[in-house]
C-alpha positions as CSV (number, residue, x, y, z in Angstrom):
1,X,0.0,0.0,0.0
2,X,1.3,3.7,-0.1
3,X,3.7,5.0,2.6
4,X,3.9,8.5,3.0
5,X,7.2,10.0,2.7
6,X,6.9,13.5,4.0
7,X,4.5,16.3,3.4
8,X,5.5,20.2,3.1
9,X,4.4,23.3,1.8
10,X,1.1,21.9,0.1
11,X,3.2,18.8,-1.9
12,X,2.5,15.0,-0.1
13,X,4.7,12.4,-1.7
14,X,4.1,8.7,-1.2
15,X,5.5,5.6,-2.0
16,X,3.7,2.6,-3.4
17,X,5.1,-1.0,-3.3
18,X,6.0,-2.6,-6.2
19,X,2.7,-5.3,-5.5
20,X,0.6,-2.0,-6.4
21,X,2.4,-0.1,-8.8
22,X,-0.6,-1.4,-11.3
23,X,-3.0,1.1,-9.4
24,X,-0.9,4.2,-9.9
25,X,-2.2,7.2,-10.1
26,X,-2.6,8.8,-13.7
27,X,-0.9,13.1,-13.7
28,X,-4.2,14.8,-13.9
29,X,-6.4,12.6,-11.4
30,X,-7.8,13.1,-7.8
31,X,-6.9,11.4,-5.1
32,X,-8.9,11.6,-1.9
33,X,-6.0,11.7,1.1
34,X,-7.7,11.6,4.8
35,X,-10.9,13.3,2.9
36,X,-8.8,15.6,1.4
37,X,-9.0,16.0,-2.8
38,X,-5.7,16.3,-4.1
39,X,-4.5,16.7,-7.5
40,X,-1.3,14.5,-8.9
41,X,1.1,16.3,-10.0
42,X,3.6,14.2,-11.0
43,X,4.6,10.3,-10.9
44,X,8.6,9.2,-10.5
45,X,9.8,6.1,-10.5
46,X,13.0,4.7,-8.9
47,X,14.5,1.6,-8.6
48,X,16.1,0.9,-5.3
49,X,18.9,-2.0,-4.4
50,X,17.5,-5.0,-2.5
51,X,20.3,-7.5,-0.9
52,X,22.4,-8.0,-3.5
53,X,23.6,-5.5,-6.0
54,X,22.3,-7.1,-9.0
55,X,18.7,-7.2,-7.5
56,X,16.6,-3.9,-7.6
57,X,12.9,-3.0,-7.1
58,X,11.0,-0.6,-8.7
59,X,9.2,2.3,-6.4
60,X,6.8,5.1,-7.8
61,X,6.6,8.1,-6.0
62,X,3.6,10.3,-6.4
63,X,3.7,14.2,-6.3
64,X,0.3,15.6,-4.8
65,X,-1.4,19.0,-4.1
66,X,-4.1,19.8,-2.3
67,X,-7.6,21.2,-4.0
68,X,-9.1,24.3,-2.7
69,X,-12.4,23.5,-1.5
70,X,-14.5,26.4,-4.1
71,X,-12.5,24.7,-7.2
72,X,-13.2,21.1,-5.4
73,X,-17.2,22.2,-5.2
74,X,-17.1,23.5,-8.8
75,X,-15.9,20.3,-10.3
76,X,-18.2,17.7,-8.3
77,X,-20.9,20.6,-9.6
78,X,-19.8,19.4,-13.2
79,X,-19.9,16.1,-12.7
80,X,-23.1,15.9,-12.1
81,X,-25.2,14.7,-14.9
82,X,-28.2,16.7,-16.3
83,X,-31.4,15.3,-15.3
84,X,-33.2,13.0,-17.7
85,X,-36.4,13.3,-19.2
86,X,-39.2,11.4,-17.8
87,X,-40.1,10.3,-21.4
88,X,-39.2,8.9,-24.7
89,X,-37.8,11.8,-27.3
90,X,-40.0,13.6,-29.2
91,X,-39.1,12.7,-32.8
92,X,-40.9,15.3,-35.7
């Protein structure tokens, strides 16, 4: 699962095991941090020496930043879909 590394001046970065690096996050997505919206930034990946020196694991590290609340509201707001009508088109 994802570790936190540190968090400063608005950024989180977290690390997530190699066992989940298929659910990464995409740059452009939300992720919801301890109910918190936050917008990735950017993805790095690093591989880091295990044992051995020929063995290595690979590690992504996600940039995040936080979304203001208004601009948070604003996008739910477009989300939502427009109501449908009740019945069948009207077709002339």
């Amino acid at each position: 699962m994802a570790q936190v590394a540190f968090a400063r001046a608005g950024t989180v970065l977290f690390h997530v095991d190699e066992g989940h690096l298929r659910s990464v996050p995409r740059i452009g997505e939300v992720v919801v941090v301890d109910d918190v919206p936050h917008d990735v930034v950017d993805v790095e990946y690093w591989a880091r020496p295990i044992g051995s020196l020929d063995r290595r694991t690979l590690v992504a590290t996600v940039h995040l930043r936080p979304i203001d609340a208004a601009d948070w509201e604003l996008r739910r707001t477009r989300r939502t879909a427009p109501p449908r009508p009740k019945g069948p088109p009207v077709r002339y």
